[in-house]
MIMAR-193772 format. One record per residue (C-alpha): residue number from 0; residue in one letter; x, y, z. Coordinates in steps of 0.001 Angstrom, whole numbers, m for minus. Layout:
REM MIMAR-193772
+--------+--------+---------+---------+---------+
! drenlo ! vexvex !       X !       Y !       Z !
+--------+--------+---------+---------+---------+
!    NUM !      A !       X !       Y !       Z !
...
+--------+--------+---------+---------+---------+
END
This chain:
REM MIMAR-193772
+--------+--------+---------+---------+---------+
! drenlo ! vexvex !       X !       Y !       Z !
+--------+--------+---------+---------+---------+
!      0 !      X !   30302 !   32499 !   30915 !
!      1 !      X !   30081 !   28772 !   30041 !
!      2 !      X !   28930 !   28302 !   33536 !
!      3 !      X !   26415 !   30711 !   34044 !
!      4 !      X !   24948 !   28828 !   30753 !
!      5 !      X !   24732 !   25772 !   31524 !
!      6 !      X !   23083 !   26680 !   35356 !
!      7 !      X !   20581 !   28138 !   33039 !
!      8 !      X !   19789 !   25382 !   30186 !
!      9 !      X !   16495 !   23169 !   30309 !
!     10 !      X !   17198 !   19515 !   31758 !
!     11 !      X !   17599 !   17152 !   28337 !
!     12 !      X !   14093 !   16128 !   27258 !
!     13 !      X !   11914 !   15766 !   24302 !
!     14 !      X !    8734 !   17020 !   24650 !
!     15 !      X !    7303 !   15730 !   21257 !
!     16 !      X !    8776 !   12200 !   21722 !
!     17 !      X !    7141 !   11957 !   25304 !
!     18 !      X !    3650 !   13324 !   23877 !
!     19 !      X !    4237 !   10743 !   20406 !
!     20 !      X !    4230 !    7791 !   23213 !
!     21 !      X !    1262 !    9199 !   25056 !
!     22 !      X !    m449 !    9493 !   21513 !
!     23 !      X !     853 !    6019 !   20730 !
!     24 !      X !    m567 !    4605 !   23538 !
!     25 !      X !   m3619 !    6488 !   23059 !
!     26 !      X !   m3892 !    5101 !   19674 !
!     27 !      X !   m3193 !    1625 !   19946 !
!     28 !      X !   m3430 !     592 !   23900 !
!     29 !      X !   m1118 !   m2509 !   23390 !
!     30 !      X !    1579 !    m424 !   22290 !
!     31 !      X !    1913 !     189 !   26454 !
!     32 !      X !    2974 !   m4290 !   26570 !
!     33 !      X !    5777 !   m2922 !   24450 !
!     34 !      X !    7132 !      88 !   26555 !
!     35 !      X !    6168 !    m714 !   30033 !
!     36 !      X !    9159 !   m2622 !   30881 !
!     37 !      X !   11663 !    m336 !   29551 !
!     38 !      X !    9318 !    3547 !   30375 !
!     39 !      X !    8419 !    4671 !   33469 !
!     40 !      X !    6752 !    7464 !   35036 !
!     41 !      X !    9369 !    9330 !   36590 !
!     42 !      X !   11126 !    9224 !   33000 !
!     43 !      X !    8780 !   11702 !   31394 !
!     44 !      X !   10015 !   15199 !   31972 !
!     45 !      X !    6605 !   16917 !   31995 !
!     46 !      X !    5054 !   16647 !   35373 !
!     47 !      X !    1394 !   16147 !   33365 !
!     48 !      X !    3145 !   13410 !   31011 !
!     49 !      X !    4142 !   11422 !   34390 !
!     50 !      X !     440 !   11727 !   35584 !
!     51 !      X !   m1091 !   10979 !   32119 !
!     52 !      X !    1268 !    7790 !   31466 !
!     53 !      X !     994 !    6811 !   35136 !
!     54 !      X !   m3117 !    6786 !   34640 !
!     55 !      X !   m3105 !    4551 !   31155 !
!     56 !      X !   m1069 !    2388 !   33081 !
!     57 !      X !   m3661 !    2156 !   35751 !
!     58 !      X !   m6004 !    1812 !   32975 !
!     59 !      X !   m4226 !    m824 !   31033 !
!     60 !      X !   m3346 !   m2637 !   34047 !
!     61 !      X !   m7462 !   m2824 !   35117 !
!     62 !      X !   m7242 !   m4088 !   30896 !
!     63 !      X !   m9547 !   m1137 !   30607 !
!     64 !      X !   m9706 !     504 !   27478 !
!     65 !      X !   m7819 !    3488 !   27229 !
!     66 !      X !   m9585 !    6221 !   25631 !
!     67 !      X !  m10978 !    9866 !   25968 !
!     68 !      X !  m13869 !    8637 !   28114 !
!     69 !      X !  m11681 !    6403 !   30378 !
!     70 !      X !   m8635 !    8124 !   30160 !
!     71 !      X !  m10327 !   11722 !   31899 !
!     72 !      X !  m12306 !    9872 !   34461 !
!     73 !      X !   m8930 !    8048 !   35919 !
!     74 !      X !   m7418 !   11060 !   35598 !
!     75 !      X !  m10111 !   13079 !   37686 !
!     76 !      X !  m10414 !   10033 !   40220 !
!     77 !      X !   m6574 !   11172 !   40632 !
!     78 !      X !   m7048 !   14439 !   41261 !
!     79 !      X !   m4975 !   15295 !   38036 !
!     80 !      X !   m6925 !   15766 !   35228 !
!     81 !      X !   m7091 !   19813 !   35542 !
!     82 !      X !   m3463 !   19585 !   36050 !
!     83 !      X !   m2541 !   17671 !   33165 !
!     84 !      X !   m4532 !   20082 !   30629 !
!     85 !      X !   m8123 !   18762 !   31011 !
!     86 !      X !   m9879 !   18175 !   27541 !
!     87 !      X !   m7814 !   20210 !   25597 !
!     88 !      X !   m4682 !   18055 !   26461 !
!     89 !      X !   m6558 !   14437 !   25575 !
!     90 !      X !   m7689 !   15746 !   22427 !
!     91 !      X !   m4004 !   16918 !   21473 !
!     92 !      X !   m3386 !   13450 !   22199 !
!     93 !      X !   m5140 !   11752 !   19612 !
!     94 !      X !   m4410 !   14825 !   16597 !
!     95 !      X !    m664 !   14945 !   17395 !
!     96 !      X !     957 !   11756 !   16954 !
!     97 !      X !    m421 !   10083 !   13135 !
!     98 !      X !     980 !    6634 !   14338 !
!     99 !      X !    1247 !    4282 !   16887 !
!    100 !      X !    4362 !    1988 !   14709 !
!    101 !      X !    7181 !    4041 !   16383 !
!    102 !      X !    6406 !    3820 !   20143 !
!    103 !      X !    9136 !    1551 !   21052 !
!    104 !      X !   11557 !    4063 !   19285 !
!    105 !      X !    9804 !    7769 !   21245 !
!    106 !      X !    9809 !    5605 !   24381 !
!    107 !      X !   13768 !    4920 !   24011 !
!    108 !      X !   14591 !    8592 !   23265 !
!    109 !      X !   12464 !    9492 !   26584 !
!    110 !      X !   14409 !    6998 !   28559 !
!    111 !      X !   17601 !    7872 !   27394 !
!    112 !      X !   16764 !   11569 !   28025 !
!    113 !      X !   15806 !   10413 !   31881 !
!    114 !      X !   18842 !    8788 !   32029 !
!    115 !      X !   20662 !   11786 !   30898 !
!    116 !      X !   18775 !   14008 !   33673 !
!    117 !      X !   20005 !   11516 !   36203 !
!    118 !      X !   23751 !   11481 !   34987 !
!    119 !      X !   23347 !   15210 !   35571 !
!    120 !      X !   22064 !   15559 !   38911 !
!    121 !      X !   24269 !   12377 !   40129 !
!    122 !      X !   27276 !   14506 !   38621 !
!    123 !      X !   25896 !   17828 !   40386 !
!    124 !      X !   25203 !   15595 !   43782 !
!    125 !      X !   29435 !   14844 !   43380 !
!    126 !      X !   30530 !   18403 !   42118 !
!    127 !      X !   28905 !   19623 !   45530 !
!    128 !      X !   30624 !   16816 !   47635 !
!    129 !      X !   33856 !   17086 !   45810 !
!    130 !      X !   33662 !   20901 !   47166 !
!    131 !      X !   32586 !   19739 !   50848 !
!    132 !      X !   36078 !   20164 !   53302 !
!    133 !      X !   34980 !   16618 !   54820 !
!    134 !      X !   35192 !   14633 !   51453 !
!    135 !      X !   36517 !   11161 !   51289 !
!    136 !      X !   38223 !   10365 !   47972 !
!    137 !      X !   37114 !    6975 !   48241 !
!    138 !      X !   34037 !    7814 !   49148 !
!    139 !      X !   33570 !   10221 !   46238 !
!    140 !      X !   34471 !    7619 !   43731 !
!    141 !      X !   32410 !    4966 !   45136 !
!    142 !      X !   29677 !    7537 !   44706 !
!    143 !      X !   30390 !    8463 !   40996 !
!    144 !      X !   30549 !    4340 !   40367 !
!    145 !      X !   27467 !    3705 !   42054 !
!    146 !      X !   25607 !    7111 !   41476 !
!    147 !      X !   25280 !    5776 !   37435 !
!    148 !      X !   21738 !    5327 !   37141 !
!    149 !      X !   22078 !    2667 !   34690 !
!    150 !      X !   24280 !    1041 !   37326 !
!    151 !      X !   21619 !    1293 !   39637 !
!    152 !      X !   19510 !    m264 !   37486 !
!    153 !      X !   21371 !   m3547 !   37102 !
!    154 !      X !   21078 !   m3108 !   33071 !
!    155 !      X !   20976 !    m149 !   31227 !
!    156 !      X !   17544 !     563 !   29661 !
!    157 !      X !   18379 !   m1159 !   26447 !
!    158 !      X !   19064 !   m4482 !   28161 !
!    159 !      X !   22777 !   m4361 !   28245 !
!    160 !      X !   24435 !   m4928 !   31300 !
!    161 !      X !   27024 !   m2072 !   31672 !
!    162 !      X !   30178 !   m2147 !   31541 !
!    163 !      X !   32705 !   m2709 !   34657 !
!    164 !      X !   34170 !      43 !   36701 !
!    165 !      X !   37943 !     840 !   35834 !
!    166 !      X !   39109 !    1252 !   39003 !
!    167 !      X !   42542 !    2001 !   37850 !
!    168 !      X !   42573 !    5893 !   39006 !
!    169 !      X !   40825 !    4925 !   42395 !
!    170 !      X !   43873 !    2500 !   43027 !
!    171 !      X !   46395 !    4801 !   41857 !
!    172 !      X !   44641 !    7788 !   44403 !
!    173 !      X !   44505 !    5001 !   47604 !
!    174 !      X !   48415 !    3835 !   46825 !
!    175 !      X !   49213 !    7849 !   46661 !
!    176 !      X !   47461 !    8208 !   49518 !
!    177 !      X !   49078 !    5038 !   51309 !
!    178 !      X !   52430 !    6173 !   50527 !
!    179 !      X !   52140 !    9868 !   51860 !
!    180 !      X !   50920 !    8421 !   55176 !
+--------+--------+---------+---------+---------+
END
């Protein structure tokens, strides 16, 4: 039962902290010098909040204003502004989100949510080798130590660098192994 659940449950996400930085942004356009480095589009969950961060970014990077105006007419040269919402969305934008002072906090909770959506497939992407006949044990470990998308990364998103790699179980596993042979 616990199974069929979680094949069923919505990827982690937060749809109102990934439209408060869009507003935020919107709102204040140097909020985006504050959340580049850490935010990017791939993070946002919402296929339109990827296309609509992506385009401010275009925008802020041209140091264009980013605004209603600006903001639908990068979005149409794109090809995405029908797909995003059109009007309706942008003006959402600016109503939804009262303030632009928490930006660096929505932009951490979207991070950490696409870091949590990478843990899972990286753990799915093993759970489906693990169950492959041809599977390495060493290989399989490598791939959960390197599969970490904070690893991948180099730091984690909030600047740490992670942590080593116990390798204690892997050495355990290859003297096992070793001594069976």
């Amino acid at each position: 039962m616990a199974e069929r659940e979680s094949l069923i449950k919505e990827p982690p996400h937060s749809d109102e902290a990934e439209l408060a930085v869009l507003g935020g942004v919107f709102i204040r356009n140097d909020a985006l010098d504050e959340i580049e480095d850490q935010l990017h589009d791939e993070d946002f969950y919402r296929t339109a909040h990827q296309r609509v961060y992506s385009s401010m970014r275009a925008l802020h990077a041209r140091r264009d204003p980013i605004d209603p105006v600006t903001l639908t007419d990068e979005l149409t040269r794109a090809g995405d502004f029908d797909s995003v919402g059109g009007i309706e969305f942008l003006a959402r934008l600016g109503d939804i989100t009262p303030t632009s002072a928490n930006v660096v906090h929505y932009a951490r909770i979207v991070s950490d949510k696409a870091v949590l959506r990478r843990l899972i497939a990286t753990a799915q992407d093993i759970l489906s080798k693990s169950y492959g006949a041809s599977a390495e044990i060493e290989e399989l470990l490598d791939h959960a130590v390197s599969g970490n998308p904070r690893r991948r990364q180099g730091k984690n998103p909030r600047g740490r660098h992670p942590p080593r790699p116990d390798h204690s179980r892997h050495d355990q596993i290859a003297r096992r192994n070793r001594q069976i042979r």
